[in-house]
TILO-559381 format. One line per field, with one value per residue (C-alpha): residue number from 1; residue in three letters; z, y, x. Coordinates in steps of 0.2 Angstrom, whole numbers, plus 5000, padded with zeros to 4 digits. Each point is the difference from the previous one (the first is absolute). Layout:
residues N
k: NUM / ...
r: Ala / ...
c3: Z / ...
c2: Y / ...
c1: X / ...
end
This chain:
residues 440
k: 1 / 2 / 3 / 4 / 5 / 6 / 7 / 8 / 9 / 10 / 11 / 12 / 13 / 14 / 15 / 16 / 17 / 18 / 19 / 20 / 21 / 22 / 23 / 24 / 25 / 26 / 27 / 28 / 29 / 30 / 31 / 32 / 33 / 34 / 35 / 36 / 37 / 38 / 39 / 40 / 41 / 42 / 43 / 44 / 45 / 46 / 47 / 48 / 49 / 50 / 51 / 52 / 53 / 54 / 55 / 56 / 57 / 58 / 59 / 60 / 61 / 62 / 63 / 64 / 65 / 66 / 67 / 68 / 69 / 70 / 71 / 72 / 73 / 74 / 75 / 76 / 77 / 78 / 79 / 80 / 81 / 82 / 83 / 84 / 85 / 86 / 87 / 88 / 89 / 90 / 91 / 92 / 93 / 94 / 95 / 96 / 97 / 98 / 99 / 100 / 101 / 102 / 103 / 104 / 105 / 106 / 107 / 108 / 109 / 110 / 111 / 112 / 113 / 114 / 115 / 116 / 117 / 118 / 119 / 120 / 121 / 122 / 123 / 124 / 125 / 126 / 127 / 128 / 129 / 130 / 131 / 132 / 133 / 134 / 135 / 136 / 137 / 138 / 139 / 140 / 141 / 142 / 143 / 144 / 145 / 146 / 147 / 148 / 149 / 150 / 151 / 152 / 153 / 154 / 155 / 156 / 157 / 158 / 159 / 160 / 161 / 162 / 163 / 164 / 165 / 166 / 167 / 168 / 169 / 170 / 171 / 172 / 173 / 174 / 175 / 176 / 177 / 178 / 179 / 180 / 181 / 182 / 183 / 184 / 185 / 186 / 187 / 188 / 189 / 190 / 191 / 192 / 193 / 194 / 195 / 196 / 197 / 198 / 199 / 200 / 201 / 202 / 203 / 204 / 205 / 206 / 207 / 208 / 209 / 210 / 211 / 212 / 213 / 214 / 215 / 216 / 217 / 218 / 219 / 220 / 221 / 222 / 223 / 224 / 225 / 226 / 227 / 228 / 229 / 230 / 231 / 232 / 233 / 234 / 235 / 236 / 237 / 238 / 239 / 240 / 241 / 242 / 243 / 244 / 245 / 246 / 247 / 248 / 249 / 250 / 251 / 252 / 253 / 254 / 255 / 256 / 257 / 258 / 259 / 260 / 261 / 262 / 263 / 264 / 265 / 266 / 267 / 268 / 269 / 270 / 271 / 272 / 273 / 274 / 275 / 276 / 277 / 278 / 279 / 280 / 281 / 282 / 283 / 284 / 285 / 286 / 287 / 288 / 289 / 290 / 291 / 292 / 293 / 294 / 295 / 296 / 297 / 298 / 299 / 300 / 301 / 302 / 303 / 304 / 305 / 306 / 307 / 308 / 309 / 310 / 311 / 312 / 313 / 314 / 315 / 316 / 317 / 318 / 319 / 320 / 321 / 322 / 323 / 324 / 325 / 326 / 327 / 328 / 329 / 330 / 331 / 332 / 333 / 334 / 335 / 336 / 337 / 338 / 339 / 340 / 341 / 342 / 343 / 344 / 345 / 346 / 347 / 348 / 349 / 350 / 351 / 352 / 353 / 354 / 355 / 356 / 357 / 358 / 359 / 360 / 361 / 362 / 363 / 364 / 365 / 366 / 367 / 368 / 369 / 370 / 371 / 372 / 373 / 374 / 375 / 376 / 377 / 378 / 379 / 380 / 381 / 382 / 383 / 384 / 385 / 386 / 387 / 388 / 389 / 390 / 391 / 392 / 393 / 394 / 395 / 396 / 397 / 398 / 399 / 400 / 401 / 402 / 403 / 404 / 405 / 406 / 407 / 408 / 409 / 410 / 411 / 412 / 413 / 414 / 415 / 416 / 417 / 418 / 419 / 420 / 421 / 422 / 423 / 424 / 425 / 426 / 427 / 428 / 429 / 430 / 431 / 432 / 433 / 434 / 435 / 436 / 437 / 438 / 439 / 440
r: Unk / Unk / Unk / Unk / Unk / Unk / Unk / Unk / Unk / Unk / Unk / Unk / Unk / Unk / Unk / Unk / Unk / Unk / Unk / Unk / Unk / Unk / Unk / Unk / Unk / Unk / Unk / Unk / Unk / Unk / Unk / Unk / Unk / Unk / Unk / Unk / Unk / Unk / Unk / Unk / Unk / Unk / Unk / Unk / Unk / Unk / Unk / Unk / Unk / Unk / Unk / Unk / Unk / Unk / Unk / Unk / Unk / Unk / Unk / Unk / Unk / Unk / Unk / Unk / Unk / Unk / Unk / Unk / Unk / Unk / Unk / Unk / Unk / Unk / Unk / Unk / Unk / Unk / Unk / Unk / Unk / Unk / Unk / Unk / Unk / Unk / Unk / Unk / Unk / Unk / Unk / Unk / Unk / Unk / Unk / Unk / Unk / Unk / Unk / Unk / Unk / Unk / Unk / Unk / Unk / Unk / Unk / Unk / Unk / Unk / Unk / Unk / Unk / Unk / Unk / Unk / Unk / Unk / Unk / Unk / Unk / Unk / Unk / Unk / Unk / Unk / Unk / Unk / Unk / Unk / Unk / Unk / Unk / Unk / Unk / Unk / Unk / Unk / Unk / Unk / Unk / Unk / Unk / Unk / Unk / Unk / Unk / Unk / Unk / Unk / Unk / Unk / Unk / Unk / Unk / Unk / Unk / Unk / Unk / Unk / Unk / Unk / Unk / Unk / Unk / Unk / Unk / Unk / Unk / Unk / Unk / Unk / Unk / Unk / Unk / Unk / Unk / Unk / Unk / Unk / Unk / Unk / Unk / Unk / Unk / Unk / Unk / Unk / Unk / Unk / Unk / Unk / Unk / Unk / Unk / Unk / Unk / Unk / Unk / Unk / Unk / Unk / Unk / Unk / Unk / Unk / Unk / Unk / Unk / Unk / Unk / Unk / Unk / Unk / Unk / Unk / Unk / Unk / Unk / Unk / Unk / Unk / Unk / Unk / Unk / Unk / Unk / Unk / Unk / Unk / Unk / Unk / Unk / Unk / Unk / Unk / Unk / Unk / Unk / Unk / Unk / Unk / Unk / Unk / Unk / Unk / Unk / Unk / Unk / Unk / Unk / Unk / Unk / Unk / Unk / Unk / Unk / Unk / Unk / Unk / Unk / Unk / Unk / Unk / Unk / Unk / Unk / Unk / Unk / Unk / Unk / Unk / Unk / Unk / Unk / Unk / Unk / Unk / Unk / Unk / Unk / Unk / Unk / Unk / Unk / Unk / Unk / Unk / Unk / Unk / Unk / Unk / Unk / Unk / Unk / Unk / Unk / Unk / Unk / Unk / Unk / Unk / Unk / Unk / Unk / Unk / Unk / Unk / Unk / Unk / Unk / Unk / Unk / Unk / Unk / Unk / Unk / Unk / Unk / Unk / Unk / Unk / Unk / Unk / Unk / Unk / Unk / Unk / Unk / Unk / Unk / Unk / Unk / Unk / Unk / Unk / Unk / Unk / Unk / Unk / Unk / Unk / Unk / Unk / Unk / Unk / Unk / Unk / Unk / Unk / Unk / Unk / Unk / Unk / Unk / Unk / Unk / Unk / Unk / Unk / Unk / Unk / Unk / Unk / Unk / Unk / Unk / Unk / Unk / Unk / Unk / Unk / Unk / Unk / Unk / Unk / Unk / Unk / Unk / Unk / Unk / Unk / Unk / Unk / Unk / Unk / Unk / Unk / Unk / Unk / Unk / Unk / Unk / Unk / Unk / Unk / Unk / Unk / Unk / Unk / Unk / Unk / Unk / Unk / Unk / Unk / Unk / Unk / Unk / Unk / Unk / Unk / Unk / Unk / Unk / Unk / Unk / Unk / Unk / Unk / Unk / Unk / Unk / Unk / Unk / Unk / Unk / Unk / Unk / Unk / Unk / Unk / Unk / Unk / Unk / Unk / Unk / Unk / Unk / Unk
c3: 5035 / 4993 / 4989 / 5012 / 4989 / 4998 / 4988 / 5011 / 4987 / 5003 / 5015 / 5007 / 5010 / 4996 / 5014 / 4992 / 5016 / 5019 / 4997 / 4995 / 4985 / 4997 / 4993 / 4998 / 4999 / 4993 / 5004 / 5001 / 5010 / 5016 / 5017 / 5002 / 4985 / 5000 / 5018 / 4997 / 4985 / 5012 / 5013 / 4985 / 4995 / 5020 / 4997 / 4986 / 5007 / 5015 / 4992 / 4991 / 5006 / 4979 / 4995 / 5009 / 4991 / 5001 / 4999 / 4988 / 4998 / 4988 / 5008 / 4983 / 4983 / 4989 / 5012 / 4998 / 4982 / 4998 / 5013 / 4988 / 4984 / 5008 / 5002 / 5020 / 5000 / 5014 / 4999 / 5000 / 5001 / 4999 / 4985 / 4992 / 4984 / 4990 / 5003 / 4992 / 4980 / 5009 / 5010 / 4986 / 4985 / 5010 / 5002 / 5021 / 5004 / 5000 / 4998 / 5015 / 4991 / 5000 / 5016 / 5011 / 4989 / 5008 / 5018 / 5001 / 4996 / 4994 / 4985 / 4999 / 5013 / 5012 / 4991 / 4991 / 4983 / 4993 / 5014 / 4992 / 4982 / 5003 / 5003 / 4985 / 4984 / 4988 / 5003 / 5020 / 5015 / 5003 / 5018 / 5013 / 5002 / 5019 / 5003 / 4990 / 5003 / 4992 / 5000 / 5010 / 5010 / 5017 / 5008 / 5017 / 5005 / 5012 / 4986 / 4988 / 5006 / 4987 / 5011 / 5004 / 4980 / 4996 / 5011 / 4993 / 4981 / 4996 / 4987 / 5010 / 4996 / 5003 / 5016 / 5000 / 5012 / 5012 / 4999 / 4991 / 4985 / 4988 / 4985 / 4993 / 4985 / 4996 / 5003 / 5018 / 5001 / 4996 / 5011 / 5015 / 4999 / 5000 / 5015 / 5009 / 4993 / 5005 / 5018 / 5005 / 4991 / 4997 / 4980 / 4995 / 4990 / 4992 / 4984 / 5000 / 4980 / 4997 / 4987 / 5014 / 5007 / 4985 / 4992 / 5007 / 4995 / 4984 / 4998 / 5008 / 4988 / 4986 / 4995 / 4999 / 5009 / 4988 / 4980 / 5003 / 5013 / 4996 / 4990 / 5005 / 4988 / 5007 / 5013 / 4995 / 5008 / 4985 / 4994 / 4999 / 5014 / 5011 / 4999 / 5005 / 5013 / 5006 / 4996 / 5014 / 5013 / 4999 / 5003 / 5018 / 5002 / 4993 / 5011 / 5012 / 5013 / 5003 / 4998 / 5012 / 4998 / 4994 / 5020 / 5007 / 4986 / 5005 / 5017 / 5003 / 4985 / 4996 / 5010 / 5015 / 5000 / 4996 / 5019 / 5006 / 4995 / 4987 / 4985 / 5000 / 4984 / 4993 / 4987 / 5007 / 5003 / 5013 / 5008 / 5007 / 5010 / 5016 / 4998 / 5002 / 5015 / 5009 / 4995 / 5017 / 4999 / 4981 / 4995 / 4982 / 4989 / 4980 / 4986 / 4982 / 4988 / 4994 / 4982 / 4985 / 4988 / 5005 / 5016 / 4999 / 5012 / 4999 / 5014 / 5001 / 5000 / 5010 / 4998 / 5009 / 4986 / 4997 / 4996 / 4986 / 5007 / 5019 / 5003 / 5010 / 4989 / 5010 / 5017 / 4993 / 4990 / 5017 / 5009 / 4988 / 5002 / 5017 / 5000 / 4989 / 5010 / 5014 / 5014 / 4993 / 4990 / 5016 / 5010 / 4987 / 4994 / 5020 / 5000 / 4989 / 4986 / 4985 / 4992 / 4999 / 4982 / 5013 / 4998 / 5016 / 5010 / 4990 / 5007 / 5018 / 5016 / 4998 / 4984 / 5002 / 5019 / 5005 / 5015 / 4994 / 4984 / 4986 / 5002 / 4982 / 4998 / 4988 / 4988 / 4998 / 4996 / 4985 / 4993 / 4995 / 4984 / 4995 / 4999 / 4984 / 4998 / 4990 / 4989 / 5005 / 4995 / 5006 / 4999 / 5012 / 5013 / 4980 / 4996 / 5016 / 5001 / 4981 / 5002 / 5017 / 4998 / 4987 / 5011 / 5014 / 4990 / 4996 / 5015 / 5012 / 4987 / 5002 / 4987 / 4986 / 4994 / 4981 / 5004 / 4979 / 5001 / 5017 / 4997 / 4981 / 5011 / 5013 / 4983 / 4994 / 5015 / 5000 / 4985 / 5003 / 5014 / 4991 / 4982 / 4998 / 4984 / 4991 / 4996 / 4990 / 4999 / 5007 / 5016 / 5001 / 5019 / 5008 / 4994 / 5017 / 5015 / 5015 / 5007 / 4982 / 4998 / 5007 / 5016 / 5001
c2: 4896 / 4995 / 4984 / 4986 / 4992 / 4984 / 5004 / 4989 / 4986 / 4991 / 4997 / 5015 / 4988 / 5004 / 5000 / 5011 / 5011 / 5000 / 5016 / 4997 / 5005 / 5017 / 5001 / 5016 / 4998 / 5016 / 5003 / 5013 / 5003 / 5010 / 4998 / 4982 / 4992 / 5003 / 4995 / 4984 / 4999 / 5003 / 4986 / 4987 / 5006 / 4997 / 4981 / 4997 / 5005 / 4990 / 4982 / 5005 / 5005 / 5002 / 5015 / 5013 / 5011 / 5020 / 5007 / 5018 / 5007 / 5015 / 5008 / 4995 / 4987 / 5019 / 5005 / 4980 / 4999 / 5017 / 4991 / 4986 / 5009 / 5010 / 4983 / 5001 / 4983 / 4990 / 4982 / 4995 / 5012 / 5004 / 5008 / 5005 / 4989 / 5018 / 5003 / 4983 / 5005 / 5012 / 4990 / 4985 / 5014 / 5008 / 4980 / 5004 / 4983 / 4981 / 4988 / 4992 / 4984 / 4988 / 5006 / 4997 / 4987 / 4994 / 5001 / 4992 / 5016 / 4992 / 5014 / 4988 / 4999 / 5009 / 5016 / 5011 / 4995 / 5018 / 5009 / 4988 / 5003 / 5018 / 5000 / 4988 / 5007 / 4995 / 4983 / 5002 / 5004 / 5015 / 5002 / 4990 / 5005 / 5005 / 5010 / 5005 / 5015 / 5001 / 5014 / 4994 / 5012 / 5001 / 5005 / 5007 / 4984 / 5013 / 5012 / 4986 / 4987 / 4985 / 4989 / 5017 / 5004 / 4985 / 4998 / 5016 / 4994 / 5006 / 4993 / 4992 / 4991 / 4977 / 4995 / 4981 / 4988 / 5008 / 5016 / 5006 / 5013 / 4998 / 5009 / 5013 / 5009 / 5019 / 5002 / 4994 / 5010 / 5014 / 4995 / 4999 / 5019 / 5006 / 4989 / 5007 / 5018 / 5001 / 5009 / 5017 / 5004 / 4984 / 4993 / 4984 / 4997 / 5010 / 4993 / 5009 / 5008 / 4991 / 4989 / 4987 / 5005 / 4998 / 4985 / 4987 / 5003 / 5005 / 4982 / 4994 / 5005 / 4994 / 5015 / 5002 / 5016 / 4996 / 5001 / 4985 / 4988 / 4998 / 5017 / 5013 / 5016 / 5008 / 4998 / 4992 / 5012 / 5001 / 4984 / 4995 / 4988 / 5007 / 5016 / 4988 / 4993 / 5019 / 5006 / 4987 / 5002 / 5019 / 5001 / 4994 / 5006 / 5021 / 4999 / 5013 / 4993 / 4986 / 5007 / 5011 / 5021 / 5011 / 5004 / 4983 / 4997 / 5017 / 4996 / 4982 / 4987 / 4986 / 4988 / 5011 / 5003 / 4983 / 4998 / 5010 / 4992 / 5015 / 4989 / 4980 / 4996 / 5001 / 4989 / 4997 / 4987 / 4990 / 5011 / 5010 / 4988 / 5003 / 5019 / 4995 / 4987 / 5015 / 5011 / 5004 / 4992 / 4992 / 4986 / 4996 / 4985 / 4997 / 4994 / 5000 / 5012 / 4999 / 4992 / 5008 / 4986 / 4989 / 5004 / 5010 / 5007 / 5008 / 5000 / 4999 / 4984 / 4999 / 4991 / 4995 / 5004 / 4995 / 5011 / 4997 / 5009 / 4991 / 4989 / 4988 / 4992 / 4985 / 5007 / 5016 / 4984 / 4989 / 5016 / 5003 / 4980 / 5004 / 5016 / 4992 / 4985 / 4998 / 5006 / 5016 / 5006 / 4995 / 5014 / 5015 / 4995 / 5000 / 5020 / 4999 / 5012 / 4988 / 4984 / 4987 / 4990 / 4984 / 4995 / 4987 / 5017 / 5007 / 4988 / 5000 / 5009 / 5009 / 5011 / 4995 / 5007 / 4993 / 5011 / 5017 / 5009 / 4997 / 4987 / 4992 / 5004 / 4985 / 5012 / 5005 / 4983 / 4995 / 5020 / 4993 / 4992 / 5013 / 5012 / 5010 / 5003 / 5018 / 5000 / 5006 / 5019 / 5010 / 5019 / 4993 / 5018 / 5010 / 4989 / 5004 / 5018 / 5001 / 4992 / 5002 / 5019 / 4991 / 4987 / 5010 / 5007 / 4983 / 4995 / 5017 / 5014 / 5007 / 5001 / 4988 / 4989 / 5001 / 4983 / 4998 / 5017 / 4996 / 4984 / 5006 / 5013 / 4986 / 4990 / 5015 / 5005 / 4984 / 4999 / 5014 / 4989 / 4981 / 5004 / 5019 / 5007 / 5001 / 5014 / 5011 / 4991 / 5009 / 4993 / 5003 / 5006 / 4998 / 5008 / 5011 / 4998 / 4996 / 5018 / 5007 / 4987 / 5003 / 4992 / 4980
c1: 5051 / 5017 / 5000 / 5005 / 5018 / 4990 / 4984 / 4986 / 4992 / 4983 / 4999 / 5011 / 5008 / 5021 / 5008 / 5015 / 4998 / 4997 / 4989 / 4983 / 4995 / 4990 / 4985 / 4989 / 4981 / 4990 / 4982 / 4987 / 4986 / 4992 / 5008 / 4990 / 5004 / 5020 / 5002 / 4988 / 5015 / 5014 / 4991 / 5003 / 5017 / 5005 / 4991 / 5010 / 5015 / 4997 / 5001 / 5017 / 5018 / 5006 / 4990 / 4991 / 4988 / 4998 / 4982 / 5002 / 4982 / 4995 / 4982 / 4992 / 5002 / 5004 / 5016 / 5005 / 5000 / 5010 / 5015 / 5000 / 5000 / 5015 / 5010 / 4996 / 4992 / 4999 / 5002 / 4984 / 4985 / 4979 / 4994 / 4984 / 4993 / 4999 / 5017 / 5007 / 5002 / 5012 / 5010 / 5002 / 5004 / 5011 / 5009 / 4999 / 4992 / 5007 / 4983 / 4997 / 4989 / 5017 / 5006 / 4983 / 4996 / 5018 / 4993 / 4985 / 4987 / 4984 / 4993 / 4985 / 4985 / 5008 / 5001 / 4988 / 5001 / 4995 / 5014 / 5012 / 4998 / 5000 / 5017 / 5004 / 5010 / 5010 / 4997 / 5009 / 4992 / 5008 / 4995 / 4990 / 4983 / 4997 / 4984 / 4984 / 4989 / 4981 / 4991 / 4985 / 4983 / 5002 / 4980 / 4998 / 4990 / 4988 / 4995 / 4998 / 4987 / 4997 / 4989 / 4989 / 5002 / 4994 / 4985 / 4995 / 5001 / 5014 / 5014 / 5014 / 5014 / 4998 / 5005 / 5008 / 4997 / 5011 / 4994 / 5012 / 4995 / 5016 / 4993 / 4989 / 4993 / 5003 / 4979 / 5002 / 5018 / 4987 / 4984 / 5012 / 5010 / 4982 / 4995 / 5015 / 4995 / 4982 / 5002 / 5009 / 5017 / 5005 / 5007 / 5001 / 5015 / 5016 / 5009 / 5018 / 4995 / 5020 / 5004 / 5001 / 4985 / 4990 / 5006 / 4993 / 4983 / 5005 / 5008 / 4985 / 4990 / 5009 / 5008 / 5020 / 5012 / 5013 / 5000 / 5014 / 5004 / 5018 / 5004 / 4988 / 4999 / 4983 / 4988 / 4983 / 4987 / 4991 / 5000 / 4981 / 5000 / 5008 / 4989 / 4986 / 5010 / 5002 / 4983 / 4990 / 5014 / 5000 / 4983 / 5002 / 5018 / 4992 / 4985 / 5002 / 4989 / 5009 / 5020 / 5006 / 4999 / 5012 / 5001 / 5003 / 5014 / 5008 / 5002 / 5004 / 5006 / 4988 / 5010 / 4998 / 4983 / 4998 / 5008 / 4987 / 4986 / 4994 / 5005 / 4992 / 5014 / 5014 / 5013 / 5016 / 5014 / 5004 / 5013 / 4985 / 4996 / 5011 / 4995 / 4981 / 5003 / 5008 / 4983 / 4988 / 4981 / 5003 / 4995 / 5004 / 5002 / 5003 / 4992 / 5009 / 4998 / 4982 / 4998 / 4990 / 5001 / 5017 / 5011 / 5015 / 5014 / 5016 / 5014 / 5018 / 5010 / 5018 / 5013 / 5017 / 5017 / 5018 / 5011 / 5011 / 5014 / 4998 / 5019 / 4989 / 4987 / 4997 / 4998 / 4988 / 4989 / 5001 / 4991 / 4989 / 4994 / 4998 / 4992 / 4985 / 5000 / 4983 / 5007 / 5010 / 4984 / 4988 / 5012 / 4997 / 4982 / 4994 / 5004 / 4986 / 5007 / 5002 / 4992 / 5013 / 5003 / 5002 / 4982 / 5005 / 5002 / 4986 / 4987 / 5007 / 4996 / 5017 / 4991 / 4981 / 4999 / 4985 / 4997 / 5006 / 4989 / 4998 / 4991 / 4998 / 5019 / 4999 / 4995 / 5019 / 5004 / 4985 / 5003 / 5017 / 4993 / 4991 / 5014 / 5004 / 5019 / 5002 / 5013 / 5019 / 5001 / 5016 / 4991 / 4988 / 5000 / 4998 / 4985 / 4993 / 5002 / 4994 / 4984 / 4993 / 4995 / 4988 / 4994 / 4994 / 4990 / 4994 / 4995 / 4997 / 4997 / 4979 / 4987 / 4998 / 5015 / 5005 / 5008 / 5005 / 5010 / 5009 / 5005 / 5006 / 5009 / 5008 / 5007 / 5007 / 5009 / 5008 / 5005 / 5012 / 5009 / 4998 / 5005 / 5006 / 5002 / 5016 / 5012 / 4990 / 4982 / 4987 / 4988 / 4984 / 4996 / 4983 / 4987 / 4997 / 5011 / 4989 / 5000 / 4992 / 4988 / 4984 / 4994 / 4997
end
């Protein structure tokens, strides 16, 4: 919109014109999501006559950051956490810490601490936390049994007082998919063989992805602890009684068969849930990722931004206040896509649903603190595609794993990618590319 001649201030409340001011709010999402956004950009624009906000979305955070980095920012807008070293080194955000600090936002109890500090650098909150995704199983509840498993002797995670299983080890990870598996063609778990996939339980197990936290010039496959990490969670995630066949993955994806009821696990985030509340006769609920020596997920973190170029500051900072407040995030969190930062929202009905699956949704909300933030990297679509050739043959390839020269090999690829050689200096490439090598 064109700059109103009166630049609002804090409180957005000028009065220089008749019009209201315009201000454009950017999000992403599916269908649900941006018109549970659009429901709180109608609230907020109910209870003034000043200002009136715009809802611009983008189908996902990659088509949002490439607006901004072109100078098309709106005013105020949703972003990813890996995007943010982008967004500050390219000077496109104003902190918001002052300017909710200003109106009232408490960044103590009433926020995760770890979704807040996610979004923290150079000493500024650069944007407002707003929702947290962990990487959590989801079970079909039918093909996995505990109370049977466990009158049978089987290893099975704790239940507390309540009922309520709300950890596990890798071993009962592992007793369970071949509990699942031991009838028909029926598997009992897929592990994407992704970076994401696999790092949990490479963090769980006390083993690091990156060489770096901060600075990253090599993956750290091969680093000692993380091949141990790697060698006990292969040997369930390899075993081809328990995964699905070549067939089943060549004519569904995991996520579908898991629908179907031909697959009892699957790691996944929480914006799966609305897709497996739609699924015919499943019944599924969640359990965090299993632990091998500590516990350990990754996720994504989002967070509501100012633009530095937006002509109405206050009003875009008095939304934001008011799209993280109870009520705003109640109204996205119900379409059941995201876990909120608002731990107020977080422990409500509004997100917990007690009468919808999953049940133990609560285990969104203590994941939170177990998450793993990987460090920023801009070539993150080159690292990707450089190193997951490799890591399907980690996890899918037959015969006997030669898990010392793969995990050399997955370094080496990235390495090209994280700290390429200078003008001139010679690289040394993988040893064998996946397709020479021979098999698992």
């Amino acid at each position: 919109p064109e700059p109103e001649p009166t630049k609002s201030t804090g409180t957005g409340q000028s009065g220089a014109t008749e019009e209201p001011r315009e201000v454009v709010f950017g999000a992403y999402g599916t269908d649900e999501e941006v018109a549970a956004f659009q429901e709180v950009v109608d609230s907020f624009n109910a209870t003034s006559t000043t200002r009136k906000v715009t809802l611009e979305s983008w189908p996902d955070h990659e088509s949002a950051l490439e607006d901004v980095l072109a100078g098309n920012a709106p005013d105020a807008f949703l972003t990813s956490r890996i995007d943010l070293d982008q967004l500050v080194e390219a000077e496109a955000l104003q902190p918001v810490s002052l300017l909710l600090d200003e109106r009232g936002v408490d960044f103590g109890d009433r926020f995760s601490r770890d979704a807040v500090e996610a979004f923290a650098m150079n000493d500024e909150l650069q944007c407002m936390a707003y929702s947290v995704s962990p990487m959590v199983i989801y079970y079909n509840t039918d093909l996995i049994d505990f109370d049977k498993m466990e009158r049978r002797g089987l290893d099975v995670p704790t239940a507390d007082e309540e009922g309520v299983r709300d950890r596990w080890s890798l071993e009962q990870f592992g007793a369970a998919a071949e509990f699942a598996s031991r009838r028909g063609d029926r598997r009992g778990v897929w592990i994407d063989p992704t970076l994401e996939g696999l790092a949990p339980f490479i963090y769980s197990g006390g083993g690091q992805v990156f060489d770096d936290d901060t600075e990253p010039t090599s993956l750290a496959f091969s680093d000692d602890s993380t091949r141990e990490a790697l060698s006990q969670t292969l040997d369930i995630l390899r075993d081809a009684t328990i995964t699905p066949t070549n067939a089943q993955l060549a004519r569904a994806t995991p996520v579908q068969l898991f629908k179907r009821g031909e697959l009892a696990m699957i790691a996944g985030d929480r914006n799966l849930v609305p897709e497996l509340r739609d699924a015919e006769d499943l019944d599924f609920d969640v359990l965090p990722m299993p632990a091998i020596d500590g516990r350990a997920t990754v996720g994504d973190v989002s967070g509501l931004c100012l633009s530095a170029d937006s002509e109405v500051t206050g009003d875009a900072a008095d939304f934001i206040a008011y799209a993280v407040s109870d009520e705003a995030i109640a109204t996205v969190a119900s379409t059941g896509y995201i876990v909120p930062a608002n731990t107020q929202v977080a422990a409500s009905p509004d997100f917990l649903a007690p009468d919808d699956e999953p049940a133990n949704a609560r285990v969104f909300n203590t994941s939170i603190r177990y998450l793993e933030v990987p460090p920023f990297i801009d070539q993150r679509e080159e690292l990707v595609e450089a190193v997951t050739p490799y890591l399907e043959r980690l996890v899918t390839a037959p015969g006997v794993l030669d898990l010392e020269l793969v995990t050399e090999q997955i370094d080496q690829a990235s390495q090209v990618v994280l700290s390429p050689p200078e003008e001139g200096e010679e690289t040394e490439s993988p040893s064998e590319s996946p397709s020479e090598s021979p098999a698992g």
